[in-house]
MARNU-121643 format. One line per 8 residues: number of its first residue (from 1); their letters; for each residue z, y, x of C-alpha. Coordinates in steps of 0.02 Angstrom, whole numbers, plus 50000, padded with zeros to 5 digits. Example, Ala and Ser with C-alpha at 12.3 -4.5 7.8 and 13.67 -1.06 7.14 Angstrom:
1 = as = 50390,49775,50615 ~ 50357,49947,50684
***
This chain:
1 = xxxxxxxx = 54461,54905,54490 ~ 54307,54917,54613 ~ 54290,54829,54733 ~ 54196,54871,54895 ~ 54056,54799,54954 ~ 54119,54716,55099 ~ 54288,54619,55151 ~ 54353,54729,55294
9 = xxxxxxxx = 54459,54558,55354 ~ 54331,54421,55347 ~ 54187,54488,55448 ~ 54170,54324,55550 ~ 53987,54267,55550 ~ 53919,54435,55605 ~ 53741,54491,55495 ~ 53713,54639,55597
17 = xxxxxxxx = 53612,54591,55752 ~ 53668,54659,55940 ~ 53519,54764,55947 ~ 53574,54865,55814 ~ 53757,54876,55857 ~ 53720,54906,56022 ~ 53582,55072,55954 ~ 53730,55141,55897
25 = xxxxxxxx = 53867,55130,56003 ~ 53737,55190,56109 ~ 53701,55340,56009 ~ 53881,55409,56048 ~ 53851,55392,56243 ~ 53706,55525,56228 ~ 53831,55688,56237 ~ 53928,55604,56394
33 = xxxxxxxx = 53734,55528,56485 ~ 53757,55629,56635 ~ 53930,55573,56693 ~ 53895,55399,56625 ~ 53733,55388,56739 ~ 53845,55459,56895 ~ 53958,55345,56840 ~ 53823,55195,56863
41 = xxxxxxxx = 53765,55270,57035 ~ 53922,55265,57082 ~ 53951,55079,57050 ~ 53781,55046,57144 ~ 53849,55114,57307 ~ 54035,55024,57275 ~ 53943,54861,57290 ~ 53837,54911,57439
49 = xxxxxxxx = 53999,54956,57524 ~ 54083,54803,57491 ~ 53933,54682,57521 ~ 53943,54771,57716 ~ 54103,54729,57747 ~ 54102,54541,57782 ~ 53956,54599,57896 ~ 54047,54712,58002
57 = xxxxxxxx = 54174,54598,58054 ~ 54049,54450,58081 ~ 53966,54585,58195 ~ 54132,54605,58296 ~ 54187,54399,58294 ~ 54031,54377,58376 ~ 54035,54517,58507 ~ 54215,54452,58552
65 = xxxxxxxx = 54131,54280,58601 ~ 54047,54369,58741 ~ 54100,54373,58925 ~ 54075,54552,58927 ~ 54139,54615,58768 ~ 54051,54776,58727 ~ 54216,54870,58676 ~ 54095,55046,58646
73 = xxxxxxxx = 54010,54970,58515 ~ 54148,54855,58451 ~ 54240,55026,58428 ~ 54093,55105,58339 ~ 54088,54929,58205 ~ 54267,54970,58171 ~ 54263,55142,58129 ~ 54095,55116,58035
81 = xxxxxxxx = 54200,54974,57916 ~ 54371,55096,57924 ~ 54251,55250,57846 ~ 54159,55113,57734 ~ 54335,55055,57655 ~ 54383,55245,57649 ~ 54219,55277,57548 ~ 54235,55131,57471
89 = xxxxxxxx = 54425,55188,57390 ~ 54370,55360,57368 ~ 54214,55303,57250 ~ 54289,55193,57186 ~ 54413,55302,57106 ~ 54298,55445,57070 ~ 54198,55310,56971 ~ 54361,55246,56867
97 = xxxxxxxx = 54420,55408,56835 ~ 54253,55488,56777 ~ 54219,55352,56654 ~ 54385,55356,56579 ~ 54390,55517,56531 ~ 54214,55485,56459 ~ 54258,55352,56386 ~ 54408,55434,56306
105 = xxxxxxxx = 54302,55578,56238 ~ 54174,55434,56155 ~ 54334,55323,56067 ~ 54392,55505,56008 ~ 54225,55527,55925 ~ 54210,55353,55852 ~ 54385,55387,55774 ~ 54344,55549,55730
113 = xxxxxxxx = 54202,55492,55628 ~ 54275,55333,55554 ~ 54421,55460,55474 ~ 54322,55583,55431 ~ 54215,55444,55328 ~ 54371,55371,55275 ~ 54423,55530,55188 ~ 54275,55539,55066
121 = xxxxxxxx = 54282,55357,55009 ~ 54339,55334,54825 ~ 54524,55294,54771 ~ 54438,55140,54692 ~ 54400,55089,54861 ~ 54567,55118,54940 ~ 54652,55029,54781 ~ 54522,54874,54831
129 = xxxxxxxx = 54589,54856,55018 ~ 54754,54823,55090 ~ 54798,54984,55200 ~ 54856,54875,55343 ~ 54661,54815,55369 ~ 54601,54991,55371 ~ 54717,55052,55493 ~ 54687,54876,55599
137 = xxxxxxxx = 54482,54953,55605 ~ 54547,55141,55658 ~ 54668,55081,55791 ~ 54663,54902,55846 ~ 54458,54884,55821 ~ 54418,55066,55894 ~ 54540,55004,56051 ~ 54425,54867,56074
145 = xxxxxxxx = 54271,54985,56088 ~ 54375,55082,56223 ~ 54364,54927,56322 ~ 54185,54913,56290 ~ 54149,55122,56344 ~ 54280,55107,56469 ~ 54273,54941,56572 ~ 54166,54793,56507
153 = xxxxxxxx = 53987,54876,56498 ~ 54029,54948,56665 ~ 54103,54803,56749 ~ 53963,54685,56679 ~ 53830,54777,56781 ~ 53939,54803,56931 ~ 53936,54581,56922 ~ 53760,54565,56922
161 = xxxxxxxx = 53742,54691,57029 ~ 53873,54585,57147 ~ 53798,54426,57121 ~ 53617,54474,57166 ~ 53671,54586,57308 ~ 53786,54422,57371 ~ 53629,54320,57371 ~ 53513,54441,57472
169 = xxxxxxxx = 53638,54433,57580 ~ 53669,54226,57605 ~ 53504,54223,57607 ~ 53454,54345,57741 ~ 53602,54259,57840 ~ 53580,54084,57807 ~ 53430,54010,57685 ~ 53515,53832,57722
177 = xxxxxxxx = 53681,53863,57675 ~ 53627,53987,57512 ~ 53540,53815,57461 ~ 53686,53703,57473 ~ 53797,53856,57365 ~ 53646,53848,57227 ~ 53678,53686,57192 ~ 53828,53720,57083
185 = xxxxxxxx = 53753,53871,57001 ~ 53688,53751,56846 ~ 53864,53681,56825 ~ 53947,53867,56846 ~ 53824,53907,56715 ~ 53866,53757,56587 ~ 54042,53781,56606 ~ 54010,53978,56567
193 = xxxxxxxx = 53917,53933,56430 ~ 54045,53811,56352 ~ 54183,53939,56392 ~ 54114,54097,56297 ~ 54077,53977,56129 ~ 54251,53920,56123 ~ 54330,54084,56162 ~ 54252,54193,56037
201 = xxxxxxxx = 54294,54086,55910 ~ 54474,54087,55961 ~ 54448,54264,55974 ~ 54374,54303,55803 ~ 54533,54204,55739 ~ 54646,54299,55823 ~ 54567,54477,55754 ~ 54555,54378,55575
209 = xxxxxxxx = 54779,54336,55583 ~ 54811,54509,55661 ~ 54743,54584,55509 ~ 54827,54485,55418 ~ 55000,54518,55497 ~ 54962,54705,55494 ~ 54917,54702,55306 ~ 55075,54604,55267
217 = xxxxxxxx = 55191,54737,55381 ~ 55116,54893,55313 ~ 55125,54820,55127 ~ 55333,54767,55144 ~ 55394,54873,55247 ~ 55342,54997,55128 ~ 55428,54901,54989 ~ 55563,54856,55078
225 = xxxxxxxx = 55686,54932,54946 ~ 55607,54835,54831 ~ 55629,54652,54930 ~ 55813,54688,54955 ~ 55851,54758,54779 ~ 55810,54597,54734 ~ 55864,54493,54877 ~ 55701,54397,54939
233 = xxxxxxxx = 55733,54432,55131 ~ 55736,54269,55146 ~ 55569,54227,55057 ~ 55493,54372,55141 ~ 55548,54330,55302 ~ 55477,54121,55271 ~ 55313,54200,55230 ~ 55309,54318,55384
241 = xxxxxxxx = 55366,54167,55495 ~ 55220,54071,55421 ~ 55107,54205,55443 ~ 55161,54224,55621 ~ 55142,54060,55674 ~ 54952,54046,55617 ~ 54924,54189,55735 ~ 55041,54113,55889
249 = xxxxxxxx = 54930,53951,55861 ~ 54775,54049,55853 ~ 54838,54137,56028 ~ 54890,53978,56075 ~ 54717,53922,56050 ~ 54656,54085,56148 ~ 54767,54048,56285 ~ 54716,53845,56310
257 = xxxxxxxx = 54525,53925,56326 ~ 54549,54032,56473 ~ 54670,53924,56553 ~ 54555,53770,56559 ~ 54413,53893,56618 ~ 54507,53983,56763 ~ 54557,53835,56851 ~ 54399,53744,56850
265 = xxxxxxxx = 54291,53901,56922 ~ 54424,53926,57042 ~ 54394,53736,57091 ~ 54201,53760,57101 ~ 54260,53894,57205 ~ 54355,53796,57324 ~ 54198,53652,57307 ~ 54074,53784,57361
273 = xxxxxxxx = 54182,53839,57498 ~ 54204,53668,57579 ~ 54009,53635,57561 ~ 53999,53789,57645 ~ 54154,53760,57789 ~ 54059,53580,57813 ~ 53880,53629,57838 ~ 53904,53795,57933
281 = xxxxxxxx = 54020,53713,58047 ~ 53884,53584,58081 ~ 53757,53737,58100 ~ 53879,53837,58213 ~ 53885,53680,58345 ~ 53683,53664,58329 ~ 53687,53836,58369 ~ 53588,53892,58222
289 = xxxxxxxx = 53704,54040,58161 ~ 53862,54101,58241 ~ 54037,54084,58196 ~ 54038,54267,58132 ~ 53888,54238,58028 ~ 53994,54078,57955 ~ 54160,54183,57935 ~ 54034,54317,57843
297 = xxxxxxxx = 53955,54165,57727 ~ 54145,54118,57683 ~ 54195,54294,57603 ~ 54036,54306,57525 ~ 54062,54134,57452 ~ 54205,54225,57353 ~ 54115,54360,57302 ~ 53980,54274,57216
305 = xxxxxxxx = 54119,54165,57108 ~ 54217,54305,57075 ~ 54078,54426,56974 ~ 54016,54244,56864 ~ 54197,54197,56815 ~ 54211,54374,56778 ~ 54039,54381,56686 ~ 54108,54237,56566
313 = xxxxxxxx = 54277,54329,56510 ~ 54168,54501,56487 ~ 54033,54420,56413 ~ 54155,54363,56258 ~ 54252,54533,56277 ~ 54057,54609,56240 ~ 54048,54505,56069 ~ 54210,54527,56007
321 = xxxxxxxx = 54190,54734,56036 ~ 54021,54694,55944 ~ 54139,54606,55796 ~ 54235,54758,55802 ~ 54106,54873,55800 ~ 53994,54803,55657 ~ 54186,54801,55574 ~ 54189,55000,55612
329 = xxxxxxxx = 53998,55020,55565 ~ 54035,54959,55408 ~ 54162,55063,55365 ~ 54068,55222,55406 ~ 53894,55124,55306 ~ 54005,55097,55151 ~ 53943,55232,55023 ~ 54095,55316,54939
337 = xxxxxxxx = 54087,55261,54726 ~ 54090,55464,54674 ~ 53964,55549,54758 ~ 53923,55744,54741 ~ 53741,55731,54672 ~ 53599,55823,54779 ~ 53589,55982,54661 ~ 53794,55993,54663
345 = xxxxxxxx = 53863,56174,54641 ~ 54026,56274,54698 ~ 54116,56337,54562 ~ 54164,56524,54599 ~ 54285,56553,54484 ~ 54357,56438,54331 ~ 54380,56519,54155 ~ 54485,56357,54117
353 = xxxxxxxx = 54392,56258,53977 ~ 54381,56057,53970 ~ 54292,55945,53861 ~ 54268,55773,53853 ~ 54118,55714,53756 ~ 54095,55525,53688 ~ 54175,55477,53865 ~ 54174,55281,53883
361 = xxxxxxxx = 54255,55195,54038 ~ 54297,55015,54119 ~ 54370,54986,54287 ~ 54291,54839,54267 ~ 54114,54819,54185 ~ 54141,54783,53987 ~ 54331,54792,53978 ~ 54358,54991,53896
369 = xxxxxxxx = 54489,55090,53960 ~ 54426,55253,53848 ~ 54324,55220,53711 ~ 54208,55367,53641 ~ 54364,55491,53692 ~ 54303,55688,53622 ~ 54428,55830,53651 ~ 54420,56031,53719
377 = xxxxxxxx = 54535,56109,53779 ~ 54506,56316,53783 ~ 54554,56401,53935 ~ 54741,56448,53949 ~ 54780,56311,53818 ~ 54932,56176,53840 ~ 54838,55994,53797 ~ 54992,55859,53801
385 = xxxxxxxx = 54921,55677,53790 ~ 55045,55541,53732 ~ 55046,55370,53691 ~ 55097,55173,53747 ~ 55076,55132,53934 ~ 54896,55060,53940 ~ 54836,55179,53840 ~ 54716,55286,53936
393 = xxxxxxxx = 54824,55437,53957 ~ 54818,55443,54165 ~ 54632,55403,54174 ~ 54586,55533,54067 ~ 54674,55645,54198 ~ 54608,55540,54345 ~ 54415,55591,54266 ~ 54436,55759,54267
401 = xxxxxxxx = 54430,55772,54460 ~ 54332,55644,54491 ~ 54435,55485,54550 ~ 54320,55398,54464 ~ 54152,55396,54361 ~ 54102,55376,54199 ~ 53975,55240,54119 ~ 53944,55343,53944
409 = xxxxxxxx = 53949,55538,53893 ~ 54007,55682,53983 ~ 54146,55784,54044 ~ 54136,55963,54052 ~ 54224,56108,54129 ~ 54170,56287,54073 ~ 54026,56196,54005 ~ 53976,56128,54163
417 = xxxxxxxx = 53942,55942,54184 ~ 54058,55905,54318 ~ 53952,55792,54412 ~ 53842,55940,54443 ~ 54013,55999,54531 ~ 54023,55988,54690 ~ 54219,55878,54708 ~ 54271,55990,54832
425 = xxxxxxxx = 54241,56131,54728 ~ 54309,56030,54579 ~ 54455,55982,54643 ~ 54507,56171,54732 ~ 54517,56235,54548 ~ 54640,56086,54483 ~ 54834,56081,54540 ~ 54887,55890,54518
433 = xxxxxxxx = 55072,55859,54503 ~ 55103,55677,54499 ~ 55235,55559,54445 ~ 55233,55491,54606 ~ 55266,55622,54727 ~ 55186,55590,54910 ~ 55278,55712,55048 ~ 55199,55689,55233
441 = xxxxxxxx = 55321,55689,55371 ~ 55348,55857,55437 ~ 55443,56015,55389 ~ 55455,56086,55181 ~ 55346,56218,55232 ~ 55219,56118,55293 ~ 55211,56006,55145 ~ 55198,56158,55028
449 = xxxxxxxx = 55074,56251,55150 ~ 54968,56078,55173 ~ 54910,56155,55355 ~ 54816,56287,55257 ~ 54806,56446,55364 ~ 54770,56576,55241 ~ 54959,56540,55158 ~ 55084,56655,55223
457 = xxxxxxxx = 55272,56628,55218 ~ 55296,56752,55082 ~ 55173,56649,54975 ~ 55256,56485,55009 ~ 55434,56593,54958 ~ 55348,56676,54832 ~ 55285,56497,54748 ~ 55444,56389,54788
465 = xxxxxxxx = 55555,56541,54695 ~ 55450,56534,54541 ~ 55465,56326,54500 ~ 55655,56349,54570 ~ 55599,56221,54736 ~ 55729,56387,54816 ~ 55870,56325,54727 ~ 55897,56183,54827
473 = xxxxxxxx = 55813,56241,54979 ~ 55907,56372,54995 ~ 56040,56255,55024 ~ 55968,56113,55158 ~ 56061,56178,55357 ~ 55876,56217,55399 ~ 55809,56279,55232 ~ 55632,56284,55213
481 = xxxxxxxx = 55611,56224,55415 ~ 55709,56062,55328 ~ 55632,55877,55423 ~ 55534,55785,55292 ~ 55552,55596,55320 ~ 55417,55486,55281 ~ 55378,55494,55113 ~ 55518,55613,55078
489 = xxxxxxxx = 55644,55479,55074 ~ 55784,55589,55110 ~ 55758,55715,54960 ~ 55785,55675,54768 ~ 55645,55628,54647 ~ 55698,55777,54571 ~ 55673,55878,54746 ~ 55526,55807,54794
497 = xxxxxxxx = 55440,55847,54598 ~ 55496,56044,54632 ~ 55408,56055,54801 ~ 55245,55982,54730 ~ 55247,56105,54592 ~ 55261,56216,54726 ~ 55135,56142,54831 ~ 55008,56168,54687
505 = xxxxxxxx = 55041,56340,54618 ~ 55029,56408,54820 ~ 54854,56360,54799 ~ 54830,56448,54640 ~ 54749,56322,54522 ~ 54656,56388,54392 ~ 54689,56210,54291 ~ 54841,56107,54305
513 = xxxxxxxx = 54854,55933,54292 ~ 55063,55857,54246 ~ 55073,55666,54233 ~ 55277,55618,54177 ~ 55356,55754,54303 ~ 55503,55713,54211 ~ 55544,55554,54209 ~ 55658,55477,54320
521 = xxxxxxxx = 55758,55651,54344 ~ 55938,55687,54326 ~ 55993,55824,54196 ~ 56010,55996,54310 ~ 55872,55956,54385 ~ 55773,55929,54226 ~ 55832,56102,54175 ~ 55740,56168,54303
529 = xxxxxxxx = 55594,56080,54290 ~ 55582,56129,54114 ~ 55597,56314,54155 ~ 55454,56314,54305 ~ 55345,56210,54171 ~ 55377,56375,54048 ~ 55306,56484,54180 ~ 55169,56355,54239
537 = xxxxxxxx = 55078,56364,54065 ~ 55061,56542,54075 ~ 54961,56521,54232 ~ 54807,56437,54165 ~ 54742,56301,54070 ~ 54847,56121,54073 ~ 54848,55970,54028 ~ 55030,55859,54022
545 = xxxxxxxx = 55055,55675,54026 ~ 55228,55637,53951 ~ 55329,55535,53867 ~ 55475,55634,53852 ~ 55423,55732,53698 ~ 55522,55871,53714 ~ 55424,55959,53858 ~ 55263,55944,53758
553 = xxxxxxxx = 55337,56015,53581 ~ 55259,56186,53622 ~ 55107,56124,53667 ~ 54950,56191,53599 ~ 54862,56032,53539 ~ 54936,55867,53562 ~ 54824,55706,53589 ~ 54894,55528,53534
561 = xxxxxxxx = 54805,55398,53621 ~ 54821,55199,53587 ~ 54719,55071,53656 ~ 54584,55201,53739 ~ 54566,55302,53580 ~ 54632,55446,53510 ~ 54716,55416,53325 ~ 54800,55589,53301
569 = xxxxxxxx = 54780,55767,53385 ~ 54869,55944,53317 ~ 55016,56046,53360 ~ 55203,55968,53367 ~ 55233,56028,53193 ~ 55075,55968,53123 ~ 55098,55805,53173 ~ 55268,55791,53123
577 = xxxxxxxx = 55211,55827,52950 ~ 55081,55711,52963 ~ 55223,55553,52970 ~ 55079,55449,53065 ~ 55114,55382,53270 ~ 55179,55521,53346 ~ 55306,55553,53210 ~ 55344,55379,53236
585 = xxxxxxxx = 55350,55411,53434 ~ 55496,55567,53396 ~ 55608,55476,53284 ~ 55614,55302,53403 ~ 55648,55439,53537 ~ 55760,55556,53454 ~ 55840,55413,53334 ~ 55854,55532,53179
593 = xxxxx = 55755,55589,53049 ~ 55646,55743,53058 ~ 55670,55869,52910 ~ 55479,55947,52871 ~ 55493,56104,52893
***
């Protein structure tokens, strides 16, 4: 099938440039600007209360030195600092608090969007890409943008802002010492440097195997019945362990970064304050600056290491939110395959006719599914299609809501080219009922109802009695309140095919769409699955996929397809008389002859 035009895993060597990723991200700020500019003011005055601190009690070290200690003033310093911690605490948490919930309300947007885009990609593009790598972008890549919104950009300013307002400080208290603490700013800087290219790409490997991992989950646990039916725990469980251990070597990898980095700015750290201890001692004796101005130089010492080893860790934090943003962006830039066209209509009400004219389709470019396929069906007609697996039966019902386009002729309902359809519209007329039932986890009711308002109770009783979903429900301890598992595990195929004939007459189709609702059912419940299919044709038009042929016998034309073509069409009886495939198809399944009538 169609692929998509990007690799949602692989997105390593980024093409879209910072500038642009960060216009974007920025574009979701706009709504929240005023409590993310408090939120910045805020900040501003956090670091002018801490840079005061150290100040305050150099102030009171060096009025304790006196003979005649001022205790007035000393008493005034210390409630100054007391109210400037209290401040300090108070903003501090106003500030964390405001731009979490701001942040909160942006990553709830972002998701938001990145669903909502989701939703209207093709199923060509969802057959293309492991699930597990589109839910690592909604959750895992979306949680790194939190981080970005909600701590990094935030926390990156607040360090500059540190740093410079550390070195006004020094400065204004001793030029000669600041001097002697510049000196390892060019190796802080190197070893920054050297740091942030070796973590991001043990970063980017990380993201890369958790994919992975969460691709592999989502994909066996899923199949899980499967593996076990035919015992390959073990295999499955080799090839997790492998998988597993690429990512612990790729943390491990992670890990080894940081702690190399860590310990050798902490040891700067420790260098800058001995420089510091060494000279300001000798300045304290020469009488140059006091011993409160040298305790004052000390604290600042740690805050200007802190904010760069900081600076470092956010810095690669920054790029790998821009990874995962340019991984979201992408997502949301991806064009879906079918596409309403810019003229598109709503279809007010459907009379019920389908024709296919000279339709030609591929998957994949030159390799024919359907091959110059021409049919109508009239409205209120029974069209059965049947034929050898492979042989087009499923994408001709796939077409017909759009699943997929066409590369040659043109399919029609009530005359109407259905690209000039808008799929919304398309699809509100046309009741599906699959093979493959899919029941979302929830209540019976809500899997008839699909969350849809304007269906009462009485019209999800009213539906569910007239397929015969209420024989069994009728039974369950909570009836139609029943828990649905996930996927409808606990209810039989049988079960699960009633309530989706249920789900789709609620919504009153005016077409309806049957591929093999009876296969894989026991006997009773085939009974009544043949009875709700006598009272489904009399609803509208439909069109049935089967290869049991004995729910199709009173259709009203009958298609035989092989190899993308179709080499017989008429009524059961016709084509019984005819002795060609389908004749062919009854006796293999029947294993008599047929008399001609």
């Amino acid at each position: 099938m169609p692929k998509v035009k990007y690799d949602v895993d692989e997105v390593v060597n980024r093409d879209m440039k910072d500038t642009e990723i960060i216009k974007r991200l920025l574009n979701y700020v706009k709504p929240f600007l005023r409590p993310v500019i408090i939120s910045f003011i805020l900040v501003i005055m956090i670091v002018g209360l801490d840079l005061v601190g150290p100040y305050f009690i150099a102030l009171v070290l060096d009025y304790l030195k006196l003979d005649d200690i001022p205790g007035l003033k000393i008493l005034l310093i210390v409630i100054a600092y007391l109210l400037s911690l209290g401040l300090l605490a108070f903003l501090t948490y106003k500030q964390r608090i405001m731009l979490q919930v701001t942040g909160q309300k942006i990553i709830y947007n972002i998701r938001r969007d990145v669903f909502n885009h989701m939703e209207t990609l093709s199923i060509s593009q969802f057959n293309s890409v492991p699930i597990g790598k589109l839910v690592t972008r909604v959750t895992t890549d979306i949680d790194r943008l939190n981080m970005l919104y909600t701590d990094v950009v935030v926390n990156v300013f607040k360090d500059i802002l540190m740093v410079f307002g550390v070195f006004i400080f020094m400065a204004a208290l001793s030029p000669r010492l600041t001097l002697w603490l510049l000196g390892l700013v060019p190796i802080i800087f190197i070893a920054s440097y050297i740091f942030r290219k070796f973590a991001r790409k043990a970063y980017r490997k990380v993201r890369k195997n958790v994919s992975i991992i969460n691709a592999f989950l989502s994909e066996h646990l899923s199949g899980m019945k499967l593996i076990q039916i035919f015992n390959k725990e073990e295999r499955k469980y080799q090839e997790f362990r492998n998988k597993n251990n690429v990512l612990k070597k790729a943390y491990y990898q992670e890990i080894l970064t940081f702690s190399l980095y860590r310990p050798f700015m902490y040891m700067l750290y420790v260098l800058g304050l001995i420089l510091v201890l060494w000279q300001g001692t000798s300045l304290v004796l020469q009488g140059y600056i006091s011993a409160g101005i040298l305790f004052a130089f000390t604290q600042y010492v740690r805050r200007f290491f802190q904010p760069i080893q900081n600076l470092a860790a956010q810095f690669n934090t920054l790029q790998s939110a821009f990874t995962s943003g340019e991984r979201i962006f992408e997502i949301i830039d991806t064009e879906p395959e079918v596409q309403d066209n810019n003229d598109a209509i709503e279809l007010e009400k459907v009379k019920g006719k389908i024709e296919f004219k000279n339709v030609w389709f591929a998957y994949n470019e030159g390799e024919w599914v359907l091959k110059d396929v021409s049919f109508v069906v009239e409205p209120n007609n029974t069209m059965a299609l049947v034929g050898a697996t492979g042989s087009g039966k499923t994408t001709i019902i796939s077409l017909i809501v759009r699943n997929y386009d066409i590369q040659k002729g043109q399919i029609l309902i009530d005359d109407i080219d259905i690209k000039n359809i808008k799929m919304s519209s398309l699809r509100a007329k046309i009741g599906q009922m699959l093979q493959d039932v899919f029941l979302f986890s929830g209540t019976i009711e809500s899997n008839i109802r699909l969350k849809d308002e304007n269906i009462t109770d009485r019209d999800v009783l009213s539906a569910s009695k007239y397929v015969n979903a209420d024989y069994f429900i009728q039974k369950l301890p909570n009836k139609y309140d029943e828990l649905v598992r996930e996927r409808g595990n606990n209810f039989s195929s049988g079960q699960r095919q009633l309530l989706s004939f249920a789900r789709t007459i609620v919504h009153n189709p005016q077409i309806m769409i049957l591929d093999e609702a009876t296969a894989n059912i026991d006997t009773e419940t085939e009974m009544l699955i043949q009875e709700s299919l006598q009272k489904i044709m009399n609803i509208g038009t439909m069109i049935i996929v089967a290869h049991r042929l004995s729910t199709i016998q009173h259709a009203d034309n009958i298609i035989v397809m092989q190899k993308g073509e179709i080499i017989e069409q008429g009524n059961h009886q016709e084509l019984l008389k005819a002795k060609g495939h389908y004749y062919q198809l009854y006796r293999l399944q029947y294993d008599k002859k047929v008399e001609e009538e």
